[in-house]
Backbone as CSV, one residue per row, in Angstrom:
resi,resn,N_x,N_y,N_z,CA_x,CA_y,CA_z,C_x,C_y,C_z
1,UNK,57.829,-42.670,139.816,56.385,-42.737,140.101,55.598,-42.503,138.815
2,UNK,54.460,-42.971,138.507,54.054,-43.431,137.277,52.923,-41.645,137.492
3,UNK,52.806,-41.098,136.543,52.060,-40.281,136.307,50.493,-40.886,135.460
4,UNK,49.637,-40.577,135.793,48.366,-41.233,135.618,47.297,-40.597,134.869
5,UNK,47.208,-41.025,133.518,46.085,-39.950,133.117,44.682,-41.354,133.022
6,UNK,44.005,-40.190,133.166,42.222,-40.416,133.386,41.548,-40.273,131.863
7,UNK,40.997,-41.011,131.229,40.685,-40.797,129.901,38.979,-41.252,129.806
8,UNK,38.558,-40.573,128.929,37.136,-40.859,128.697,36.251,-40.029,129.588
9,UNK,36.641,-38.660,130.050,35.798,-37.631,131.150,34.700,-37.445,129.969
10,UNK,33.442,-37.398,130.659,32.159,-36.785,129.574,31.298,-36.081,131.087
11,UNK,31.951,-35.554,132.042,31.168,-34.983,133.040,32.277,-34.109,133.975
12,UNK,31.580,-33.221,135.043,32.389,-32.361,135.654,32.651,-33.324,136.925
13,UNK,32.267,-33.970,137.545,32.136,-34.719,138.643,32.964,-35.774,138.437
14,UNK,33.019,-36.442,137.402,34.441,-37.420,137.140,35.731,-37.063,137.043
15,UNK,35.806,-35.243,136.603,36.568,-34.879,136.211,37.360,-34.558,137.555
16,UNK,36.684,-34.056,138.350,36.979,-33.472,139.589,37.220,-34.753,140.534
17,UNK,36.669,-35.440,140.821,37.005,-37.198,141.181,38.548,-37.248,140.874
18,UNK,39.014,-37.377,139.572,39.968,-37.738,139.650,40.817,-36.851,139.340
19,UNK,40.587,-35.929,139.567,42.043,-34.880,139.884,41.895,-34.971,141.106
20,UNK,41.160,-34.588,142.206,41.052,-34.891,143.962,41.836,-36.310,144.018
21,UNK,41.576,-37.276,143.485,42.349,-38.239,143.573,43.921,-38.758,142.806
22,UNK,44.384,-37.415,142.299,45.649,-37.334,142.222,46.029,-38.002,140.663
23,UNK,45.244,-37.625,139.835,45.162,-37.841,138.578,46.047,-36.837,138.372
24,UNK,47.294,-36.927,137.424,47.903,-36.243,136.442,47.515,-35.168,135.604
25,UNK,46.506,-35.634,134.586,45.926,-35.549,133.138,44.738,-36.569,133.154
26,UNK,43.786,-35.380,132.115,42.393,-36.004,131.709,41.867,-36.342,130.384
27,UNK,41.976,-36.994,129.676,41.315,-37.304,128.491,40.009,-37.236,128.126
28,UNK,39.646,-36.619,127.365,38.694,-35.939,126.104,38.516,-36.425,124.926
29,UNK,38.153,-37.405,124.484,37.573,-38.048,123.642,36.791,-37.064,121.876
30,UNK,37.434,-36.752,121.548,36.988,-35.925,120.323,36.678,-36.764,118.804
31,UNK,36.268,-38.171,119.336,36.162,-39.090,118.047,35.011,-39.309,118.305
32,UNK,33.620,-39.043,117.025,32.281,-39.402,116.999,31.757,-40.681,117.473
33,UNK,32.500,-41.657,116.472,32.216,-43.056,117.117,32.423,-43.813,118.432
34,UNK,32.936,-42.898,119.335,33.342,-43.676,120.618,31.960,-43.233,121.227
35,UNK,31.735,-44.132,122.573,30.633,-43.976,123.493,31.324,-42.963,124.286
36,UNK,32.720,-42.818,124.426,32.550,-41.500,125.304,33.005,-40.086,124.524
37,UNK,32.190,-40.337,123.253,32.483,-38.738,122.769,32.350,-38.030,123.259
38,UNK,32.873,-36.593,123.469,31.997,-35.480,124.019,32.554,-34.389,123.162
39,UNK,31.914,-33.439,123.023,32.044,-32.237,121.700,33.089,-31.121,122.422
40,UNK,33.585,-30.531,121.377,34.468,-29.678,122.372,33.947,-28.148,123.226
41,UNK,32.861,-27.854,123.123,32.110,-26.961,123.748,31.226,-27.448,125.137
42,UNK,31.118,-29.249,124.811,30.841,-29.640,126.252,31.904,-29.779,127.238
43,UNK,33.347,-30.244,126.407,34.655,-30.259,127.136,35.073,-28.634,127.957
44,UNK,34.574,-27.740,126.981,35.232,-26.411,127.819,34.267,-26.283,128.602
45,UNK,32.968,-26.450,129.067,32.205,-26.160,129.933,33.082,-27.214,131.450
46,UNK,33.765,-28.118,131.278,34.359,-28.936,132.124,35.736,-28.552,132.740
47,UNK,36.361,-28.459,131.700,37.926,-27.688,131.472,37.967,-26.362,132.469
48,UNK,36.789,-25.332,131.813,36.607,-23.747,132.707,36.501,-24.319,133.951
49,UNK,36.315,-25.380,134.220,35.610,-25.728,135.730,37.152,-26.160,136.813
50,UNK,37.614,-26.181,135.963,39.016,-27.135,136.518,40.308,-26.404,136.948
51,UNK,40.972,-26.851,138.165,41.960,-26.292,138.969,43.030,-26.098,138.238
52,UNK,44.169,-25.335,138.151,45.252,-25.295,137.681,45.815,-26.395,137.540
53,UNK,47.159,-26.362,136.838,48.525,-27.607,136.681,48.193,-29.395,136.769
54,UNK,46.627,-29.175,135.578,46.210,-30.926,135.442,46.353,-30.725,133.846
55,UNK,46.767,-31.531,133.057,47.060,-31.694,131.382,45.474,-32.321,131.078
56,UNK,44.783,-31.253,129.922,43.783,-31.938,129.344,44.035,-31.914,128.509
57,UNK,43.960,-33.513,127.532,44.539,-34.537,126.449,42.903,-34.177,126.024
58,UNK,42.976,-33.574,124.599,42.047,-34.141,123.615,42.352,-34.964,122.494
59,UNK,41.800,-36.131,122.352,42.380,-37.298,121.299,41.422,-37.757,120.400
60,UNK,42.161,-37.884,118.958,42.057,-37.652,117.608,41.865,-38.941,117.194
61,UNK,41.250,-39.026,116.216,41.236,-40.425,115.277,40.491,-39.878,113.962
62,UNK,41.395,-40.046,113.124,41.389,-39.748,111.646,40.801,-38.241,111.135
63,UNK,41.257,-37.332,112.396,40.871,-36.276,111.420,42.263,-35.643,110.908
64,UNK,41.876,-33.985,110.072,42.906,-33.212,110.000,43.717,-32.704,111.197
65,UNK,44.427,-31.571,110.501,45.560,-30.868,111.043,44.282,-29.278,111.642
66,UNK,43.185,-28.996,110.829,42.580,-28.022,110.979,41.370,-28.169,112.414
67,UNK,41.022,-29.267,112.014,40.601,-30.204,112.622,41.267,-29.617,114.412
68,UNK,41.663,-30.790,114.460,42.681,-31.253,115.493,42.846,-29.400,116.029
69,UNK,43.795,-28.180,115.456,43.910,-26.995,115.906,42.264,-26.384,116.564
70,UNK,41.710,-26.441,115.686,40.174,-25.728,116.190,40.252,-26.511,117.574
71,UNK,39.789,-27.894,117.492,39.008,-28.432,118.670,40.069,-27.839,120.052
72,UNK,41.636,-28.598,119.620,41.997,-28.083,121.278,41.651,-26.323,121.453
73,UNK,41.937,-25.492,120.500,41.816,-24.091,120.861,40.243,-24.111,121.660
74,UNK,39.101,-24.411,121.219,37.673,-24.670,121.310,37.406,-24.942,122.868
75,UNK,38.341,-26.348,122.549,38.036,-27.080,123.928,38.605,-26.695,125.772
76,UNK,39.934,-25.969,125.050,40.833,-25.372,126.453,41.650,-26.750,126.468
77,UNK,42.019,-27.698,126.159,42.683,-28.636,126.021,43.806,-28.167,125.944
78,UNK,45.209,-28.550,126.316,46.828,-28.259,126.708,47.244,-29.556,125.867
79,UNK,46.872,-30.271,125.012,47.729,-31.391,124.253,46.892,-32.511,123.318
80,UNK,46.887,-32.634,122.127,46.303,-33.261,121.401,47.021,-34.896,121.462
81,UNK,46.182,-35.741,121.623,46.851,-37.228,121.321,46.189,-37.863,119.793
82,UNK,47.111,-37.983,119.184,46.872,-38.369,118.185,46.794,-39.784,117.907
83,UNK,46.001,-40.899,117.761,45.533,-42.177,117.531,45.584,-42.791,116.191
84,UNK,46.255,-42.232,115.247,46.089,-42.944,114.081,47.704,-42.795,113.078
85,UNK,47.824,-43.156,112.092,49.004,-43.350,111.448,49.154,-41.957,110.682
86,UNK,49.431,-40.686,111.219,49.267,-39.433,110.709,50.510,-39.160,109.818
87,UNK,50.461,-38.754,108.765,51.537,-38.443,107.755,52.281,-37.657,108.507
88,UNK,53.844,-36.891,108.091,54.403,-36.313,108.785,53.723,-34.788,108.810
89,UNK,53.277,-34.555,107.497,52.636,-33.207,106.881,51.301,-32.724,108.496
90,UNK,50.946,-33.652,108.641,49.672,-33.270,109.640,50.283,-32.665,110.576
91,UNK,51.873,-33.362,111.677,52.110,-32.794,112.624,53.129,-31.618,112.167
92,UNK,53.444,-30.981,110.955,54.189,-29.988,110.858,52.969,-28.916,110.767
93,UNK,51.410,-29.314,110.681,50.546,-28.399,110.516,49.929,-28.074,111.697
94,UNK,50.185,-28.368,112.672,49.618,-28.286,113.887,49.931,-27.126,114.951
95,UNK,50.228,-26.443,115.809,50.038,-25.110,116.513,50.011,-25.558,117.835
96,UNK,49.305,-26.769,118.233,49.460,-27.272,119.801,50.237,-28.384,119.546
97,UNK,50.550,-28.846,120.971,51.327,-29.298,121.315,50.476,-30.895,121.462
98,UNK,51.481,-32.086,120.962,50.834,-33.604,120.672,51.557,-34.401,121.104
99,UNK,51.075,-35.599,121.129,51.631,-37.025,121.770,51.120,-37.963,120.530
100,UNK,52.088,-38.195,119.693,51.366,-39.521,118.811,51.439,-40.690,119.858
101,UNK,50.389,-42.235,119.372,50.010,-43.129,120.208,50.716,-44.015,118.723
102,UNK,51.184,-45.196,119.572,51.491,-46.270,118.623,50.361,-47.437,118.944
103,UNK,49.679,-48.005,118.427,48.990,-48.848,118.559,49.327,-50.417,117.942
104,UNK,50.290,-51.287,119.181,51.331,-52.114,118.726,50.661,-53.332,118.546
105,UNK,51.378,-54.069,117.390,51.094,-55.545,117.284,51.870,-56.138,118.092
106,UNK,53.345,-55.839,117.731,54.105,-56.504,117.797,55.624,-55.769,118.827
107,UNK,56.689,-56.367,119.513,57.548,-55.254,120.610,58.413,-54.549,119.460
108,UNK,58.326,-55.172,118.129,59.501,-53.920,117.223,58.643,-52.644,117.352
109,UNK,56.956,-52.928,117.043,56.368,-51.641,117.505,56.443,-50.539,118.201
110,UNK,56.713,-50.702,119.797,57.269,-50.002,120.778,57.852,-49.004,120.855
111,UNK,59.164,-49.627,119.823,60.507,-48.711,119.844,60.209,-47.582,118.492
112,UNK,59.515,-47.539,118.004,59.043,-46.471,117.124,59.307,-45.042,117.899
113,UNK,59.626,-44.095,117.471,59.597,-42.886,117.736,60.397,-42.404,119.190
114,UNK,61.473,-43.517,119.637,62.325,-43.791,120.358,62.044,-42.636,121.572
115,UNK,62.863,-41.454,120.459,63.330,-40.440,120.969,61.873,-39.671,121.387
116,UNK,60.729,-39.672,121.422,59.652,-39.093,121.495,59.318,-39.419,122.687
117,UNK,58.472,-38.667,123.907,57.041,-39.329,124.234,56.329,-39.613,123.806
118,UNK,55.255,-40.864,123.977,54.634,-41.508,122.927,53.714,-42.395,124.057
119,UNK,52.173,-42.056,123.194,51.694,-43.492,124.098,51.803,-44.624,123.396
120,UNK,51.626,-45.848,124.739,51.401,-47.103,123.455,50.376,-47.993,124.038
121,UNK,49.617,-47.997,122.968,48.215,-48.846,123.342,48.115,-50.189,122.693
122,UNK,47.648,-51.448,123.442,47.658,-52.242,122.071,47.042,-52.006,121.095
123,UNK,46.979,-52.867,119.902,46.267,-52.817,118.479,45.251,-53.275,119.047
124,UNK,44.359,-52.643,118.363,42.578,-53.176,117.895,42.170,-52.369,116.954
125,UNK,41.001,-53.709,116.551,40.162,-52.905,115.170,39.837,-51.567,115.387
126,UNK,39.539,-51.516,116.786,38.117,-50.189,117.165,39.388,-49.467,117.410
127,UNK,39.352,-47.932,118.033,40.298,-46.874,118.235,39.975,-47.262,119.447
128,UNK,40.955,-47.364,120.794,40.581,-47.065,122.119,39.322,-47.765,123.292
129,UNK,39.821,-47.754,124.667,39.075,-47.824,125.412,38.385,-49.422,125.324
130,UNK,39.175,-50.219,124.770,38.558,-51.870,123.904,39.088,-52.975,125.360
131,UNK,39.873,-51.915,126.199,40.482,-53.227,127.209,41.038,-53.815,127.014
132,UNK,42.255,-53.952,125.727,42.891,-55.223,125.579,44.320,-54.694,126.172
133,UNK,45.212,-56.083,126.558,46.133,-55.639,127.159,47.611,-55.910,126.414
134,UNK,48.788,-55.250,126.709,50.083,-55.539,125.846,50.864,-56.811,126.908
135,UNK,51.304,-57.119,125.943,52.217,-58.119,126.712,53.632,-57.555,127.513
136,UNK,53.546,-57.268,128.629,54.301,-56.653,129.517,55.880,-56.992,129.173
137,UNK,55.798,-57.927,128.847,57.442,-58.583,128.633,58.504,-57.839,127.662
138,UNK,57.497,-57.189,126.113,58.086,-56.288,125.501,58.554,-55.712,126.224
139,UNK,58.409,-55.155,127.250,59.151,-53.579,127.992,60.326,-54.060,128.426
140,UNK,60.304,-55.407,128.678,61.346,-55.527,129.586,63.290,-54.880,128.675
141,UNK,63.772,-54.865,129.340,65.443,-54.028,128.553,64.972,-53.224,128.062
142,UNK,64.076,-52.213,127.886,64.498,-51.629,127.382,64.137,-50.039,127.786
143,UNK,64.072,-48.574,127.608,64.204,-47.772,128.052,62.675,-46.981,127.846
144,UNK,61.952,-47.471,128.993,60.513,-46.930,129.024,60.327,-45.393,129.692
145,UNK,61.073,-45.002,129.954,61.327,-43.281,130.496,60.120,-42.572,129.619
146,UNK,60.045,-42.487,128.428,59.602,-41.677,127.494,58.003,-42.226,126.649
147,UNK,57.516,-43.397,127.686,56.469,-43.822,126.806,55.504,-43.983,128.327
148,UNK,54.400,-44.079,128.029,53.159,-43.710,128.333,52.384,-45.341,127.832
149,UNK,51.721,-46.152,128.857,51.066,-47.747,128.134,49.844,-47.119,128.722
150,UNK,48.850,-47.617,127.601,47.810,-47.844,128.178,47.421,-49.385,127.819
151,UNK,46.075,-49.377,127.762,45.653,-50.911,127.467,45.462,-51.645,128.263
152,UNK,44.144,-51.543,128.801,43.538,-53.525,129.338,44.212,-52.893,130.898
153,UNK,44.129,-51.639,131.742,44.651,-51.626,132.788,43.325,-51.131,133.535
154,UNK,43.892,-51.672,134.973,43.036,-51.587,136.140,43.240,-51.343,137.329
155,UNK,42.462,-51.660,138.486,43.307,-51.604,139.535,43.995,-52.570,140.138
156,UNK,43.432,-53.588,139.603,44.444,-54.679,140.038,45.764,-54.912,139.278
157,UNK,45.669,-54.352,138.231,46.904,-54.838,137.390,47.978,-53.746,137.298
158,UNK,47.640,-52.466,137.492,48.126,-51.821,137.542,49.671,-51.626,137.945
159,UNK,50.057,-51.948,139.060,50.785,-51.740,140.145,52.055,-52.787,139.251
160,UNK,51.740,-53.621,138.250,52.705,-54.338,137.955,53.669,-53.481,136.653
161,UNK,53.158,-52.465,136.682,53.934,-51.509,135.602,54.728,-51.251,136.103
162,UNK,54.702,-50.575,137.469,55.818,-49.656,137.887,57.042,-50.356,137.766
163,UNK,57.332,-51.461,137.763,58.358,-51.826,137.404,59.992,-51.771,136.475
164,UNK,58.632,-51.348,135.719,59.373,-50.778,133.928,59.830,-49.143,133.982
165,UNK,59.122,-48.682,134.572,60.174,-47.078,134.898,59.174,-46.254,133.567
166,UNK,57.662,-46.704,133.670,57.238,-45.809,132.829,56.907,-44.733,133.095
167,UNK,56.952,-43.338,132.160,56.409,-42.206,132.198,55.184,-41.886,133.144
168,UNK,54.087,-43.050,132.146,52.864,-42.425,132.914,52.125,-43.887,132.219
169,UNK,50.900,-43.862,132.627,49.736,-45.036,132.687,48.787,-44.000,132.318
170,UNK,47.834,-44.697,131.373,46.855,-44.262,130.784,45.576,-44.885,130.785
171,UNK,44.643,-44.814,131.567,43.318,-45.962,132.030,41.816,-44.820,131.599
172,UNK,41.164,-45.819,130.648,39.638,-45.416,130.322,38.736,-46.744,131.067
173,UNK,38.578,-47.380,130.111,37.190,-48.874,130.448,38.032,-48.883,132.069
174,UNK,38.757,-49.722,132.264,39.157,-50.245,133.456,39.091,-48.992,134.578
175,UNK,38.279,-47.828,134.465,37.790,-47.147,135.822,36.334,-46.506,135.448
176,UNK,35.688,-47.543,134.996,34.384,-47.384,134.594,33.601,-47.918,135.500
177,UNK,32.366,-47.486,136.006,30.879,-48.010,135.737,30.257,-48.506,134.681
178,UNK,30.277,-48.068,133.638,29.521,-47.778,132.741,30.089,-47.053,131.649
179,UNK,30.184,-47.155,130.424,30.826,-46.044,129.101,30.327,-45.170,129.679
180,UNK,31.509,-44.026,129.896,31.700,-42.862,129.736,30.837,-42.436,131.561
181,UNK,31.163,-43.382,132.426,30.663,-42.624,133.327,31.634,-43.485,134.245
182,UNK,32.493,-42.871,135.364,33.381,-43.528,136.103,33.005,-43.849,137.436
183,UNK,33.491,-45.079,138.292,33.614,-45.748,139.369,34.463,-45.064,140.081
184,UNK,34.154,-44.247,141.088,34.203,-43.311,142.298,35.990,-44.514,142.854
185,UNK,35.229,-45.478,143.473,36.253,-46.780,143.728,37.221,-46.913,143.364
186,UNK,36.804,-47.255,141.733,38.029,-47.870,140.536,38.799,-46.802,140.387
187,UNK,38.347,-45.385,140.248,39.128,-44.139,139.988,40.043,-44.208,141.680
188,UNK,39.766,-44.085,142.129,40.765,-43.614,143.185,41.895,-45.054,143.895
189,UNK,41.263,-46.330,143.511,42.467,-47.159,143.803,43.471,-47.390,142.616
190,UNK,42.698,-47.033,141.574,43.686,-47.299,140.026,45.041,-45.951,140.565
191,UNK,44.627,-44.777,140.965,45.765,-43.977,140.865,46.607,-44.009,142.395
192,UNK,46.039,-45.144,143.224,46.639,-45.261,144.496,47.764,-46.452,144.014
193,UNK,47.117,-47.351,142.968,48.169,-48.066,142.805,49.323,-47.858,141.837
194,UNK,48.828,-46.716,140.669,49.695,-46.700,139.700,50.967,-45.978,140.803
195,UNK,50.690,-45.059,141.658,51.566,-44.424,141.845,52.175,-44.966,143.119
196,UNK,52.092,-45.895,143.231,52.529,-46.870,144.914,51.974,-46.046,146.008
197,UNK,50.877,-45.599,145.944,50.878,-44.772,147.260,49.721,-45.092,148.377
């Protein structure tokens, strides 16, 4: 069964939406340039608000190692996702606990970091949340246990993952209204379908 994280929360009411609706994990947006930034003192006002045993993902794009430690401590966040091509030095400097993201061109991409959990999003210029989708076929043979797709997913499309035996599904734009504000609807059939239920 596909574990489902919710990405792009900038409110308490989305947040709570989709944990009631059987969300996994919530994503926190800690990159300036995205429309769903939110600072990490607005995140803990959300986080304090929130029920036990749900993973809040705060995710990175091009900062430090100092960086990255402050905000999750700041934020109440349980796991940093890291979005960019981080030297090895950054994650030996780190104190919480991370998920690097591969952001693939190509299926040799994929198999990067084998042995890891790992998300994998397609490539784009912009960091995240762009909707584009991977070509499903990479997955096929090979051992998706340990990786996490996001990209270009919805509720309609969703349901065609489970196939592959992935970890977990990772959905921002595709359970939107609007940047940074979510579809009541889209949120609760996206995690009815990721998880066949």
């Amino acid at each position: 069964m596909n574990r489902v994280k919710i990405c792009g929360i900038t409110n308490l009411e989305d947040a709570l939406l989709a944990i009631n609706s059987g969300a996994d994990a919530l994503g926190f947006i800690f990159y300036e340039k995205s429309p769903r930034y939110i600072s990490p003192s607005i995140a803990k006002k959300i986080i304090d608000k929130l029920p036990p045993f749900v993973e809040k993902v705060g995710l990175f794009v091009n900062s430090d190692a100092q960086v990255i430690n402050s905000f999750i401590q700041e934020s109440g966040c349980t796991l940093a996702q890291i979005h960019f091509e981080a030297p090895q030095e950054l994650y030996q400097q780190l104190f919480v606990p991370y998920i690097k993201v591969i952001r693939a061109k190509t299926r040799e991409d994929i198999l990067k970091y084998s042995d890891e959990y790992r998300l994998v999003d397609a490539y784009c210029e912009s960091y995240g949340g762009s909707g584009k989708r991977l070509n499903l076929e990479w997955f096929r043979d090979i051992d998706c246990s340990k990786i996490i797709l996001a990209g270009g997913l919805d509720m309609d499309n969703v349901s065609s993952t489970i196939e592959y035996g992935f970890y977990g599904v990772d959905v921002s734009s595709g359970t939107e209204a609007s940047k940074g504000k979510k579809d009541k609807a889209k949120v609760i059939n996206f995690i009815k379908n990721a998880k066949n239920i």
